[in-house]
C-alpha positions as CSV (number, residue, x, y, z in Angstrom):
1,X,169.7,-13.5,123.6
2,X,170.6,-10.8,120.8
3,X,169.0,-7.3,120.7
4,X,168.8,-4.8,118.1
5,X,168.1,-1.0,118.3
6,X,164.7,0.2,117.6
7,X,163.7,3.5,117.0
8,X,160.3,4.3,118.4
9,X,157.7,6.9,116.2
10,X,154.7,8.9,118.1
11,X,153.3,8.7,121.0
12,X,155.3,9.0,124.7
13,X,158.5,7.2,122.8
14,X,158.8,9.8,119.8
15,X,162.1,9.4,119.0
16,X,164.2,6.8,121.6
17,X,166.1,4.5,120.5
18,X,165.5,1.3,122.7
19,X,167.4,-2.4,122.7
20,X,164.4,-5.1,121.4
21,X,164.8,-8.8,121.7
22,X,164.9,-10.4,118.4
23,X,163.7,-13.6,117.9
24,X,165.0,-16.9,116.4
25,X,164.8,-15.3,112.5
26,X,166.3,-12.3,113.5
27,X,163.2,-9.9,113.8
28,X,161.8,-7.6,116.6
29,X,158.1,-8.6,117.7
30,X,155.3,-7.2,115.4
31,X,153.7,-5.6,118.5
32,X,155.6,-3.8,121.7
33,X,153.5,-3.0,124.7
34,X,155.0,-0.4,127.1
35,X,152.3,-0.6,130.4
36,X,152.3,3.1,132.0
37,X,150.9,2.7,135.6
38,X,148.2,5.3,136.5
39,X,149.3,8.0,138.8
40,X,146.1,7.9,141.2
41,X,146.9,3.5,141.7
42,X,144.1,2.8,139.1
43,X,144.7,0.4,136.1
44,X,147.7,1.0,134.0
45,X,147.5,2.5,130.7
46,X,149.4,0.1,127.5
47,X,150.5,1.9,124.6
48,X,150.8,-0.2,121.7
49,X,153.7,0.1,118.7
50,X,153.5,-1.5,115.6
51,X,156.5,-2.7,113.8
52,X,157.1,-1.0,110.5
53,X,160.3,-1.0,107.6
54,X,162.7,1.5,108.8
55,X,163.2,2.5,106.1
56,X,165.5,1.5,101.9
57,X,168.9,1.8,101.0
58,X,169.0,3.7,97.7
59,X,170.5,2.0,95.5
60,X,169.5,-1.8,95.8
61,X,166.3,-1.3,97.8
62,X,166.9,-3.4,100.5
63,X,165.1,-3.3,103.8
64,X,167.1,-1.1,106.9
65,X,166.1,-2.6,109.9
66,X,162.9,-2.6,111.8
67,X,161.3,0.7,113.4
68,X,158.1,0.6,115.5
69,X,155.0,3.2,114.5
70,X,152.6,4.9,117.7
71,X,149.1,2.8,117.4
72,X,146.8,5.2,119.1
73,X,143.5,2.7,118.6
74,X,145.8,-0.2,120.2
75,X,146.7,-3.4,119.3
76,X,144.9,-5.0,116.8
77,X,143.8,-8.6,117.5
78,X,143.6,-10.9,114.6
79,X,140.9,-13.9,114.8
80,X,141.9,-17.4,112.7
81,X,139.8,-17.7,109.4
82,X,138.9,-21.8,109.5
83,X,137.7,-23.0,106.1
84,X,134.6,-24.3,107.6
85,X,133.8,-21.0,109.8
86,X,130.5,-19.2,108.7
87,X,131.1,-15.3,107.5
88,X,130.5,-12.6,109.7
């Protein structure tokens, strides 16, 4: 399997640069969970990242690479919309 580099913004990975899995197209995950276990044995802590645009080259705008952003309220989970599902 290939890896790329990911920088990591906020939270306890400000700042490392990490190998990620990519997947068949070539991309990192959306989300990357990094479980902390609790000191005292208790249930471990998961702190969330959410893949953003690293950033634009200048001159043609293309897309850098892949970077992933702190999520302090966690991951978000998305529900399907079906056609025939009644509005919340």
């Amino acid at each position: 399997m290939r890896s790329e580099n990911t920088t990591f913004r906020g939270g306890p990975l400000d700042g490392r640069v990490l190998p990620v899995l990519v997947g068949a197209t070539g991309h990192p995950p959306k989300w990357y969970e990094v479980p902390v276990p609790a000191a005292d044995g208790g249930p471990a802590t998961v702190h969330a990242y959410r893949r953003v645009p690293a950033g634009y080259s200048k001159r043609l705008g293309v897309q850098r690479g892949w970077a992933y952003e702190y999520a302090p309220e966690g991951r978000e989970r998305r529900t399907p919309k079906w056609p025939w599902s009644k509005p919340s």
